[in-house]
One Martini backbone bead per residue (centre of mass of N, CA, C, O) as a GRO file, in nm:
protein
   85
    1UNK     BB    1  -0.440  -2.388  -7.478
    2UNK     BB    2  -0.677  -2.605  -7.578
    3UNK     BB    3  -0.755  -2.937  -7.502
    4UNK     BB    4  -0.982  -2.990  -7.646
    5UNK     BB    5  -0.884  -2.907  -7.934
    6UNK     BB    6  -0.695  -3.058  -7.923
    7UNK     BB    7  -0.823  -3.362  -7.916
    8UNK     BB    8  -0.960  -3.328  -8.163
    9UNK     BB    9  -0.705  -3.283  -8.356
   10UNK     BB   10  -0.635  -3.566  -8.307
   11UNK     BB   11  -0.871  -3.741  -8.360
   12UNK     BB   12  -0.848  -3.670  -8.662
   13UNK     BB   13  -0.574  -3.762  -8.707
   14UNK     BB   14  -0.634  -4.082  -8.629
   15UNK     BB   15  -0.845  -4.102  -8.846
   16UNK     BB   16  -0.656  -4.029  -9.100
   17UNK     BB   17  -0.443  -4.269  -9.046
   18UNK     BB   18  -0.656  -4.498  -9.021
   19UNK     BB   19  -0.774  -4.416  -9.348
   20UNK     BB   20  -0.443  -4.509  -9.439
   21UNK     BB   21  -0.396  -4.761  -9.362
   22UNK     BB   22  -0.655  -4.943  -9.437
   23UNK     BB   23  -0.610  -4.882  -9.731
   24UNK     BB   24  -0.345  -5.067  -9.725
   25UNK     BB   25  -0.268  -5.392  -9.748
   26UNK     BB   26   0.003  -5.378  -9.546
   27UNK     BB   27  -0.222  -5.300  -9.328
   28UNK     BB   28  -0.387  -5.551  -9.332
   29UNK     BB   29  -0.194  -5.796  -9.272
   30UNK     BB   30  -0.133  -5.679  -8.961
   31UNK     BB   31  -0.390  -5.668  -8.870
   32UNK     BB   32  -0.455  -5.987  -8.913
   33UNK     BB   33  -0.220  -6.041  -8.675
   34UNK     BB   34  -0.319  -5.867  -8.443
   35UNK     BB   35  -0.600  -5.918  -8.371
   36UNK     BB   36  -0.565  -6.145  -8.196
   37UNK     BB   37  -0.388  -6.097  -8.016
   38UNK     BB   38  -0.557  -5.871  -7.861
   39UNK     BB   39  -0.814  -6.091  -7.824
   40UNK     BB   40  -0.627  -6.198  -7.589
   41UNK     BB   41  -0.516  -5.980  -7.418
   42UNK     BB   42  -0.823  -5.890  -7.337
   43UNK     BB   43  -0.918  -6.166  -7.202
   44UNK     BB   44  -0.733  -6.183  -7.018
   45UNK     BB   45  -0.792  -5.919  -6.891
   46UNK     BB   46  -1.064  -6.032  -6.779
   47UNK     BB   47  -0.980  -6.316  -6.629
   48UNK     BB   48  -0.815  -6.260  -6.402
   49UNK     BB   49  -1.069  -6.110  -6.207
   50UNK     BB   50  -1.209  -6.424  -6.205
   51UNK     BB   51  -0.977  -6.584  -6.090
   52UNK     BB   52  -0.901  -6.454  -5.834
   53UNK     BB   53  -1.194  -6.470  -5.689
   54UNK     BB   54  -1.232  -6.779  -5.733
   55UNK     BB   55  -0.939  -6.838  -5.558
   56UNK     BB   56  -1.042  -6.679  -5.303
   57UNK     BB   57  -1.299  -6.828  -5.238
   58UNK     BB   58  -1.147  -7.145  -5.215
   59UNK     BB   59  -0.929  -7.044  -4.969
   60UNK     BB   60  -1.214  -6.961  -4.799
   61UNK     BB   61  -1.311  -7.245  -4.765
   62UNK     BB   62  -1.055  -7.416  -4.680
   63UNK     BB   63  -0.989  -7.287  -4.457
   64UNK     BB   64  -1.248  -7.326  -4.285
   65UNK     BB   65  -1.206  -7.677  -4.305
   66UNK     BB   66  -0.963  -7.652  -4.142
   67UNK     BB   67  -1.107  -7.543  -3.883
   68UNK     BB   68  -1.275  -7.767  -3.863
   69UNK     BB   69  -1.097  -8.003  -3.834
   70UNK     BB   70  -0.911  -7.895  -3.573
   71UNK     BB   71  -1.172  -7.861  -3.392
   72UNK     BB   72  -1.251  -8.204  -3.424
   73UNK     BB   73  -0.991  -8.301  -3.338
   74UNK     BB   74  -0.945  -8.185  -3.066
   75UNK     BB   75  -1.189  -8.298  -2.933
   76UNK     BB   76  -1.130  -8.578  -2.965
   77UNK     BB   77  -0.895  -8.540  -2.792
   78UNK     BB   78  -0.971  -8.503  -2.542
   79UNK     BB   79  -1.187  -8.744  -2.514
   80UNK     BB   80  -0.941  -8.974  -2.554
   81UNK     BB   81  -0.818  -8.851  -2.276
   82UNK     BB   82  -1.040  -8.878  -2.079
   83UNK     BB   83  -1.100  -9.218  -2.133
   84UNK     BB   84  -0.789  -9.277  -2.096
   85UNK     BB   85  -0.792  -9.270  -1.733
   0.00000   0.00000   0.00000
């Protein structure tokens, strides 16, 4: 068996089937409930990796503050040991 024939008669399958569902009134109010439903899952799945990233880049900038905090810190402790000798 050919997967491309296979596979186009399977897309002509889910269009009649999707052409048999839309004309039916009671496949129009699922369709009306779940269509948000599925705009927001869409949303999430986009918004994670953009979420991720703005994150990731917050946590290496606090990171890099953290380590100039702490080399000016250690410095002026040197400083202030070597100063009360």
């Amino acid at each position: 068996m050919d997967f491309i024939s296979e596979g186009a008669s399977a897309s002509r399958l889910m269009i009649a089937l999707c052409a048999e569902l839309t004309s039916s009134e009671a496949a129009e109010s699922v369709l009306k409930g779940f269509v948000p439903i599925l705009g927001n899952v869409i949303s999430a799945m986009a918004s994670v990796p953009i979420c991720a990233f703005t994150l990731h880049k917050l946590l290496k900038s606090c990171e890099e503050e953290a380590y100039r905090v702490q080399h000016e810190f250690e410095k002026w402790s040197i400083i202030a040991t070597n100063t009360s000798k």
